[in-house]
C-alpha positions in Angstrom: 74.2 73.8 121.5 75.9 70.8 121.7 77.0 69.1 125.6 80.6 70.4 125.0 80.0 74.1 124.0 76.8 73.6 127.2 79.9 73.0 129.3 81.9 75.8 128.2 79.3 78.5 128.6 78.1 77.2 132.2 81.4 77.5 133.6 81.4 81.2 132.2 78.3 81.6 133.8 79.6 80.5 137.3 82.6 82.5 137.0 80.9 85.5 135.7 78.5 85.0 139.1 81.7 85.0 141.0 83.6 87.8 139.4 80.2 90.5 139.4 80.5 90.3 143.2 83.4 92.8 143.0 83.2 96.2 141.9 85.2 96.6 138.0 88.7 98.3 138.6 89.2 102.0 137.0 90.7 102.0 133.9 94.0 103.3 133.3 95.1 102.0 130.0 95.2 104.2 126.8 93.0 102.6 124.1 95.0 101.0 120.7 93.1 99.9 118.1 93.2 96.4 116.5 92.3 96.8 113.1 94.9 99.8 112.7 97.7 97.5 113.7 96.6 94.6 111.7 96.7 97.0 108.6 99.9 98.3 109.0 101.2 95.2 108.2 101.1 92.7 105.1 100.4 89.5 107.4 99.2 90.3 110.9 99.5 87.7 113.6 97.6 88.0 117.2 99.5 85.6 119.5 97.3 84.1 122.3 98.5 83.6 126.3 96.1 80.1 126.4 96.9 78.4 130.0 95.3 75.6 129.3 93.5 73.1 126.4 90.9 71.0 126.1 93.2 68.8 123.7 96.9 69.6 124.8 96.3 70.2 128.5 98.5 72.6 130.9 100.8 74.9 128.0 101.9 77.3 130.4 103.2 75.2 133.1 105.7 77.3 135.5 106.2 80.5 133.1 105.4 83.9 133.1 102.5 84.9 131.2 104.0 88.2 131.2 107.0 87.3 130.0 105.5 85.4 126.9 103.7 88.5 126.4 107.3 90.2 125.9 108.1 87.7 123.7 105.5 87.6 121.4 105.6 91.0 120.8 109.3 91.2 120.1 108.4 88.4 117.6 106.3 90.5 115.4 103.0 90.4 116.7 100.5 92.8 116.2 98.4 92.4 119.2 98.0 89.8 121.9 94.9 87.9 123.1 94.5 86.7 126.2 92.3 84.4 126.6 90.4 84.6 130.1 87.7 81.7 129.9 88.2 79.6 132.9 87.8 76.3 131.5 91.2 77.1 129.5 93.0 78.3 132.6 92.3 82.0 132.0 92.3 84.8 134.3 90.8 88.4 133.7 93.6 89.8 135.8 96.0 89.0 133.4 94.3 91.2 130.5 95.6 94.3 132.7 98.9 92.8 133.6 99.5 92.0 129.6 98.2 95.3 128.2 100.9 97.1 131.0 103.8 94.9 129.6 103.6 95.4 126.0 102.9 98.2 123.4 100.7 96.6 121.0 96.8 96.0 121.4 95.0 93.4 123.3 92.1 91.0 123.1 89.9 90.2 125.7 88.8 86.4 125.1 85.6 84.7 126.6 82.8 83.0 125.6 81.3 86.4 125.9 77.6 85.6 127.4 77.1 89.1 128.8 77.5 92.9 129.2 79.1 92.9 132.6 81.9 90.9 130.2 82.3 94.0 127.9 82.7 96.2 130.7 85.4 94.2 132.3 87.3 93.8 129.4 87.2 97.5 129.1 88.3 98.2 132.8 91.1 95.6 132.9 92.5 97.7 129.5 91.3 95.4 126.8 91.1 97.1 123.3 88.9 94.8 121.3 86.5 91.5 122.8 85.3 88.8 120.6 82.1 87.4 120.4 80.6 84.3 119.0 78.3 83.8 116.5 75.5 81.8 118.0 76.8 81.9 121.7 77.0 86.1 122.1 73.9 88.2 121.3 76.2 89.7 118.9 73.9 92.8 118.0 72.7 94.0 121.7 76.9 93.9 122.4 78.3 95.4 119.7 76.2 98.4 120.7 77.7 98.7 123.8 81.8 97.9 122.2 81.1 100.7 120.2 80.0 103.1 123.4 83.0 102.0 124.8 85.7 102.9 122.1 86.4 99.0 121.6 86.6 96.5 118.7 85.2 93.9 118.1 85.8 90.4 116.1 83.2 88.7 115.3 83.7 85.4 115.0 82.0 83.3 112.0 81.6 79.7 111.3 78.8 79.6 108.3 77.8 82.1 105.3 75.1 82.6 107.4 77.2 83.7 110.8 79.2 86.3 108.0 75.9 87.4 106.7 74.3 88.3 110.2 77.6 89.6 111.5 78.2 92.2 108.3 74.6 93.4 108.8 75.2 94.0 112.9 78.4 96.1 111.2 81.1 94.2 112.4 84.2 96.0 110.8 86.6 92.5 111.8 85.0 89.3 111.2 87.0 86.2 112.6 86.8 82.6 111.0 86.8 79.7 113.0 88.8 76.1 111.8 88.0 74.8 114.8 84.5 72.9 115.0 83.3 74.0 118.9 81.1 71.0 119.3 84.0 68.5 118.0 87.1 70.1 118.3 87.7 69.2 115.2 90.2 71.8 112.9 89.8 72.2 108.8 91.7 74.8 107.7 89.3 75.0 104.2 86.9 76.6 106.1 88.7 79.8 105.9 89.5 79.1 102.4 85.5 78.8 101.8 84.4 81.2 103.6 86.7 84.2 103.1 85.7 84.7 99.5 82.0 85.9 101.3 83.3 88.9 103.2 83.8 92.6 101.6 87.2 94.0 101.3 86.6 96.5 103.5 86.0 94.1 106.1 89.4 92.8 108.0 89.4 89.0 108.2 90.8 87.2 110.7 91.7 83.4 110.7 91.4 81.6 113.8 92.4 78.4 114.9 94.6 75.4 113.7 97.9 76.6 112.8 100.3 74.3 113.5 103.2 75.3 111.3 104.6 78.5 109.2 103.1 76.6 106.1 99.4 76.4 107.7 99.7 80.5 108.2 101.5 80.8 105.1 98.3 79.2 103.6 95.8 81.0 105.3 97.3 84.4 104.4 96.7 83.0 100.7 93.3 82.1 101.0 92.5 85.6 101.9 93.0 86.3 105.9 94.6 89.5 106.9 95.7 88.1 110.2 95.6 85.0 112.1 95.0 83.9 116.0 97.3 81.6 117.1 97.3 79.8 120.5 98.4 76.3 121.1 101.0 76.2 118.8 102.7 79.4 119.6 102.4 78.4 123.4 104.3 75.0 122.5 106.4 76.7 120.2 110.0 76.1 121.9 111.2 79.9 120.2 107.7 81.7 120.4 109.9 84.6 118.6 110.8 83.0 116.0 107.7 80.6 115.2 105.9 83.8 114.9 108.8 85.4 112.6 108.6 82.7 110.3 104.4 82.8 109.9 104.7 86.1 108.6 107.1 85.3 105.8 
């Protein structure tokens, strides 16, 4: 792994040291499934509360996470992600506070290193994790989402990433525009790589929309939803930015 993606997953690490001191709340949220809300629709779009980024710094600033949850939601999104990864800002606290505030499902989002992770996202009310080709042990995990009446996205940067994660079973395989080691964003790798996966297989685009026509685009080249983040967090009408990526 390259020194940035090193970075990233160390400061999981000492977090997840941190946070396995405490015992895991009870849950007491009712479980909604992802991919049944992404078909319902003809373009899906999971709207991210991302505190922080690497590249745009502080996006939340002195608002109310749960508030933008509301938001996105009344904008037409099909499920929220929340992303809880400490170098973005994140906190896992706000995965139960979210799921309690809207209706639709939610994403727990980590560099997901480890079990203990699964089983957090499960007590705080998440419905679906993702995991990382090449950073989560994809196959031990996905065992243990499916013990646990999760989903999970399974996110794909190479034919090779889609390969492994169709044979593990993954029933939602996310592509990733954005390079981890460079931060760099091409939105073609969607449009290369969606061709590979079944039709069976929900695919969701991640990363690197910046305007209705980027998500208009993507929906072309074969997604059935996207993640956004940054740009729906800077978005000054999160409502309607969303309204306008599903047309």
């Amino acid at each position: 792994m390259t020194g940035l993606i090193d970075e990233l997953v160390g400061s999981t690490r000492r977090a997840l040291e941190r946070r396995k001191r405490d015992p895991l709340p009870e849950r007491d949220h009712t479980m909604r499934s992802l991919s049944a809300a992404i078909r319902r629709v003809d373009k899906a779009i999971i709207a991210e509360i991302k505190p922080r980024s690497p590249v745009a710094g502080d996006l939340l600033g002195s608002r109310d996470a749960l508030a933008i949850a509301r938001d996105y939601e009344a904008g037409g999104a099909i499920a929220l992600s929340v992303l809880v990864a400490p170098a973005f800002g994140g906190a896992v606290e706000t995965v139960s506070g979210v799921k309690g505030a809207v209706t639709v499902p939610v994403l727990y989002k980590d560099f997901i290193i480890d079990e203990f992770q699964i089983s957090e996202g499960f007590s705080y009310g998440a419905d679906a994790v993702l995991l990382i080709a090449g950073i989560s042990p994809v196959e031990r995990l996905m065992n243990l989402v499916d013990d646990l009446g999760m989903e999970a996205i399974v996110e794909c940067r190479t034919a090779e990433d889609i390969e492994r994660a169709i044979a593990v079973g993954a029933e939602l395989v996310g592509i990733n525009n954005r390079d981890l080691s460079t931060l760099t964003v091409d939105l073609e790798t969607t449009a290369r790589l969606a061709e590979l996966v079944p039709g069976n297989i929900l695919v969701i685009s991640e990363s690197g929309v910046k305007t209705p026509f980027d998500a208009s685009y993507l929906f072309d080249c074969g997604a059935d939803a996207l993640l956004i983040g940054t740009a729906v967090m800077e978005a000054p009408n999160p409502k309607e930015f969303i309204q306008l990526c599903m047309k």
